[in-house]
C-alpha positions in Angstrom: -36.6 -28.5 1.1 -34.9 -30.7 3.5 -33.2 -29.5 6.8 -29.8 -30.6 5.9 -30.2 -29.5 2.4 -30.3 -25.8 3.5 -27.5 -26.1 5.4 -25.8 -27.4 2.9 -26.8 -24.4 0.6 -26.0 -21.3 3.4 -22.4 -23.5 3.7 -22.3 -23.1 -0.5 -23.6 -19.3 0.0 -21.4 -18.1 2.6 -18.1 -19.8 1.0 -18.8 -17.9 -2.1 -19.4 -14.3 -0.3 -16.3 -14.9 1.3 -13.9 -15.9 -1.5 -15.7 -12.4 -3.2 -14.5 -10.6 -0.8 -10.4 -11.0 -1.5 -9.4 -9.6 -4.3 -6.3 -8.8 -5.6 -4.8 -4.7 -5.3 -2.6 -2.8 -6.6 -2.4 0.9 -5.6 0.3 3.1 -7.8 2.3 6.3 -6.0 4.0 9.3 -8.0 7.3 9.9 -7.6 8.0 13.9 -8.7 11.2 14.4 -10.7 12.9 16.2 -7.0 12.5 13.3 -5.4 14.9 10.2 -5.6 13.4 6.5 -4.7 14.6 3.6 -4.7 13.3 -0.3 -3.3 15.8 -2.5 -1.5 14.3 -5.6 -0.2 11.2 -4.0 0.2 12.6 -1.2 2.2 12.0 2.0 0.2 13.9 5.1 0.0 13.0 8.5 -0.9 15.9 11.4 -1.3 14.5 15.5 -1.8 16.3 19.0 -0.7 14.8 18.5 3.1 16.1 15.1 3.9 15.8 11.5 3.4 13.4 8.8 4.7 13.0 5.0 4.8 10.4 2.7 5.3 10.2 -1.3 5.7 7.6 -3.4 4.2 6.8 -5.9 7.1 3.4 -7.4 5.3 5.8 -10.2 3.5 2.1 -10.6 1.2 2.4 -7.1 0.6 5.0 -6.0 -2.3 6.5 -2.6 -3.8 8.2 -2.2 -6.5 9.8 0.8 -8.8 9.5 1.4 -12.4 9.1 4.8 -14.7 9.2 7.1 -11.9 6.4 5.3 -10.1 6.1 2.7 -6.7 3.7 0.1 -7.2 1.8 -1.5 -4.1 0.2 -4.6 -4.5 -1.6 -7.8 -2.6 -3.3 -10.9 -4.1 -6.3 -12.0 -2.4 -6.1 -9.5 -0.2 -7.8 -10.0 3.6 -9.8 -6.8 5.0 -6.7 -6.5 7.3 -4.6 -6.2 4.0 -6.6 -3.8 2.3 -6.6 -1.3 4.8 -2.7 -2.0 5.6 -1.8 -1.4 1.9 -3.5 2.0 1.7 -2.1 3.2 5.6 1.0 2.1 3.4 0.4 3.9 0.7 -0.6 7.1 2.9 3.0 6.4 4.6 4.8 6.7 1.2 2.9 9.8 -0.2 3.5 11.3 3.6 7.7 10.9 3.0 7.9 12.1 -0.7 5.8 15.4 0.4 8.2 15.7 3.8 11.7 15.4 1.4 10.1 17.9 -0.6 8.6 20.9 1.9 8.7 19.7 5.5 5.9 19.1 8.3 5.7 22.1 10.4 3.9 21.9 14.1 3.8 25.1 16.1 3.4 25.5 20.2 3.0 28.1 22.2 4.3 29.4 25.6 2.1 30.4 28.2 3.1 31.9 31.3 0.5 33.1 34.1 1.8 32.5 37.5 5.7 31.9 37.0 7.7 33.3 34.7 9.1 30.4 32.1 12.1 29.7 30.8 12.4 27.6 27.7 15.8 26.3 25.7 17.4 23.7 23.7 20.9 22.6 23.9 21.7 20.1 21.2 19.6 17.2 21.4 17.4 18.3 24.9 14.8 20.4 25.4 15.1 22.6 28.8 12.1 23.7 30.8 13.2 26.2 33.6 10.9 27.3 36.7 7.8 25.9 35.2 5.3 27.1 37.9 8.2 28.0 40.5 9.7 24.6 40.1 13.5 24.5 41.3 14.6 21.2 39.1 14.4 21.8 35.2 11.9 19.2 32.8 13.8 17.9 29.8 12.7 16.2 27.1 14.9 14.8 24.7 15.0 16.0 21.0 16.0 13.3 18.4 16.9 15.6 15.9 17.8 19.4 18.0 18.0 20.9 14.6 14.3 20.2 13.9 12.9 23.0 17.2 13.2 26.8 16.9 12.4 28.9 19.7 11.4 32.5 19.4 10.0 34.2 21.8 6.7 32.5 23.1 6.6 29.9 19.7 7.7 27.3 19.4 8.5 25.4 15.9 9.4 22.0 14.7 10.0 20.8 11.7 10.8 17.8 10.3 10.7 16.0 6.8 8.7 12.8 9.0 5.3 14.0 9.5 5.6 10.9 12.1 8.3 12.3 14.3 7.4 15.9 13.8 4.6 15.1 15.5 5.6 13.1 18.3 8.3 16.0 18.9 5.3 18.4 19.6 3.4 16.2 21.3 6.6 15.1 24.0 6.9 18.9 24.2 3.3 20.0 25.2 3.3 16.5 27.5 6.8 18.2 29.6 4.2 20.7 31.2 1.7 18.3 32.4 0.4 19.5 35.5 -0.8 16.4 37.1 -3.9 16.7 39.3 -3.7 20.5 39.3 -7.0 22.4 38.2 -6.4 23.7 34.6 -8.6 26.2 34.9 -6.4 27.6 37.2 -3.2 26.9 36.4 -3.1 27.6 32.7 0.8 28.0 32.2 2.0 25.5 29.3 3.1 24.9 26.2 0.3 24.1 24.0 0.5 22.8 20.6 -1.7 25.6 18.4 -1.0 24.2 14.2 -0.4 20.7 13.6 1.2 20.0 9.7 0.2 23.1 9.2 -3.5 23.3 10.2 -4.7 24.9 13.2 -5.6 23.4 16.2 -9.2 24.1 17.5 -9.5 25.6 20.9 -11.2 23.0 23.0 
């Protein structure tokens, strides 16, 4: 066989393994009889007892539509990128029909060892007093004040978003950073200890 010939094949070959590789998906989420949804130019809605959540389609290939009490996600000739947007979609959507229903719960804890701290909320911010000895208060602010509980030395949010549940946690454990002191010193904090429900392992 000739040079150019089996070039011309591996071209032939590697066109077809490639056009194989698309293919078109559809991927099909439950909606539970609680749980109101509804699709508005591919924005779609879910409505249970703990709140209501949104979320816009911005993969204009990528489609969702409603029907019988079920969302339907679908691509044609879906890319790689595609296929693994459709199901972090799809992930998304089954993540805000569970939070309407029974919301995401993240718990901290307060530790004090040197100074003696002092933690509120007061509508929409989060108030960190004397956080080792410090004279000015941290803050942090709260998009939703009604999501954080304190009691005691625990801390608990709660939010239907599993999304901004955790970022809530995760801006409250960040408020104690203690820069470029040593840790295994200065262990005072607020340390996140169950994440959606799961504890955190000790590091």
């Amino acid at each position: 066989m000739m040079l150019h010939e089996k070039k011309d094949l591996e071209a032939d070959y590697s066109h077809i393994v490639t056009k194989k590789m698309k293919e078109d998906i559809t991927e099909i989420i439950q909606v539970p009889s609680e749980v109101t949804a509804t699709i508005t130019n591919q924005e779609v809605n879910v409505k249970g007892k703990e709140g209501e959540l949104s979320y816009m389609l911005n993969t204009p290939k990528i489609k969702a539509a409603l029907a019988n009490g079920t969302i339907t996600l679908s691509v044609k000739q879906a890319t790689k990128r595609e296929k693994r947007t459709i199901n972090a979609i799809r992930a998304h959507i089954r993540n805000m029909i569970n939070g309407v229903q029974k919301p995401y719960t993240y718990k901290l804890k307060i530790c004090s060892g040197h100074f003696p701290m002092n933690v509120s909320i007061n509508e929409n911010t989060l108030f960190i007093k004397n956080f080792l000895g410090e004279k000015s208060p941290r803050t942090t602010t709260i998009h939703d004040g009604k999501s954080v509980k304190i009691e005691g030395d625990q801390i608990t949010v709660q939010n239907p978003s599993k999304e901004l549940a955790g970022k809530i946690a995760s801006n409250i454990e960040l408020l104690t950073n203690k820069g470029k002191r040593d840790t295994r010193t200065f262990q005072d904090g607020i340390y996140i200890t169950e994440k959606a429900g799961k504890p955190v392992r000790k590091k």
